[in-house]
N, C-alpha and C positions, 0 to 999 in steps of 0.2 A: 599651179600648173607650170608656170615656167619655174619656179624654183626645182620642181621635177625633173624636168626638162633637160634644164642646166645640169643637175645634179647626174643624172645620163648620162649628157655629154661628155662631162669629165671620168664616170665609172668605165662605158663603153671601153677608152684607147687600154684602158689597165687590163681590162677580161681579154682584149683581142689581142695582147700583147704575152702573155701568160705562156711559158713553154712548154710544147707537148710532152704527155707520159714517156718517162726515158725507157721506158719496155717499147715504143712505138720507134724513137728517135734520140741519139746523142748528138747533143750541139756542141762544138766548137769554137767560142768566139775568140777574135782576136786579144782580148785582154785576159783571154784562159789561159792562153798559151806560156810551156814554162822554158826560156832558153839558155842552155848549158850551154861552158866555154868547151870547146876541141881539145883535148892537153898538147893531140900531136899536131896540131893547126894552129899557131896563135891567130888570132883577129875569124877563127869559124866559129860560130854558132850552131847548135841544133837544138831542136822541139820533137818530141816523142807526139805525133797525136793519134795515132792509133796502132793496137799490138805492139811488138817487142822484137826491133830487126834481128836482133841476134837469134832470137827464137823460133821455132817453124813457123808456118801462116805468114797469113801476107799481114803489111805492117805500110804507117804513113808516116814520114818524115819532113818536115822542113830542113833546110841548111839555109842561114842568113853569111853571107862573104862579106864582110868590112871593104871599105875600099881596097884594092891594090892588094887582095888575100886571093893566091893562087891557091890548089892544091899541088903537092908533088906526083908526079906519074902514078897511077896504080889501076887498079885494078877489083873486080865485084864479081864472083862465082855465077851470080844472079842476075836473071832480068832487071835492070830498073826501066822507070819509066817515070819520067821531069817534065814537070809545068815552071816554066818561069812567070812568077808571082810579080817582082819586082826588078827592074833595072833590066841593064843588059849581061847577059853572062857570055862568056867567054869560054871556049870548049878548045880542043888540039887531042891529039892523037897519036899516040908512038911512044916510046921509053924515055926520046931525050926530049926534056922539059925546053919548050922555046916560045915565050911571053908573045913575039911579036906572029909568030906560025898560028893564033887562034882565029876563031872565026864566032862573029859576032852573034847571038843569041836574045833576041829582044825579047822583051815581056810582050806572055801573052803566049810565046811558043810553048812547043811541044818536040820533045827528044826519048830517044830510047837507048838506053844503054845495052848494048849487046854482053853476053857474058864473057867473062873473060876476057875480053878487049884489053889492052891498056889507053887511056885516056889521062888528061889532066884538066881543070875546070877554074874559072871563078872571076873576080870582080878585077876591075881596072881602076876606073876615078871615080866609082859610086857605089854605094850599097848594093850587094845581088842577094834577093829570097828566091828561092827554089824549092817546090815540093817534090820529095819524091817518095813511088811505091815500087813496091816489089812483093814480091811472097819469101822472107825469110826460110834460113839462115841467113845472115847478112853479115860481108865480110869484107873489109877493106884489106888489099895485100900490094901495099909499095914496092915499086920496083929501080933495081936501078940503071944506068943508062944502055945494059945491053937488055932490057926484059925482063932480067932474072931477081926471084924475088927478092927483097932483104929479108 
């Protein structure tokens, strides 16, 4: 009986642990995730984890910022909407790029990118994760110091 017992106790944590029918639920864990370099970003990162930004529908994005990786000014056709994951990120507003004009962005928050806006984003002296959605097409369009696109 206690050999039973035992034998339970170690089968239980395995059955309770078992992932549900992916017709029900798609899990995500963190060591699924696959991150590609930015070509136009060096030191940005992103992870696709659901649908396809360029594509119609809505779609979920990470962007991981290395330390001291801004983006340049631009600008998104589209709603997004940001959870900051990790660190603090760094946000500013307008066509001319100015490092010390941001304003701080702690983990945990929550932002909305208006459309068309111009903005610039990203990390200072530490890692910044960020997820973000939207409902695709997804379109980044650089701009330069008067607004106007590149």
């Amino acid at each position: 009986m206690k050999r039973l017992m035992a034998t339970a106790l170690l089968i239980l944590p395995l059955l309770a642990s078992a992932d549900p029918d992916a017709s029900v639920m798609r899990i995500v864990r963190e060591s699924d995730i696959r991150w590609a370099d930015n070509p136009a970003a060096p030191g940005l990162k992103f992870a696709v984890l659901q649908g396809s930004p360029p594509a119609a529908g809505p779609y979920v994005i990470r962007v991981r910022f290395a330390p001291g990786t801004m983006s340049p000014p631009h600008f998104h056709a589209e709603e997004r909407q940001i959870v900051v994951i990790k660190g603090t990120w760094w946000v500013g507003s307008g066509p001319k790029w100015d490092r010390d004009a941001t304003t701080a962005v702690p983990q945990g928050s929550f932002v909305v990118h208006h459309p068309n806006q111009i903005h610039y984003d990203g990390a200072k002296d530490e890692e910044v994760i960020v997820q973000i959605s939207g409902i695709g097409t997804n379109g980044t369009t650089l701009v330069d110091e008067t607004g106007k696109p590149k």
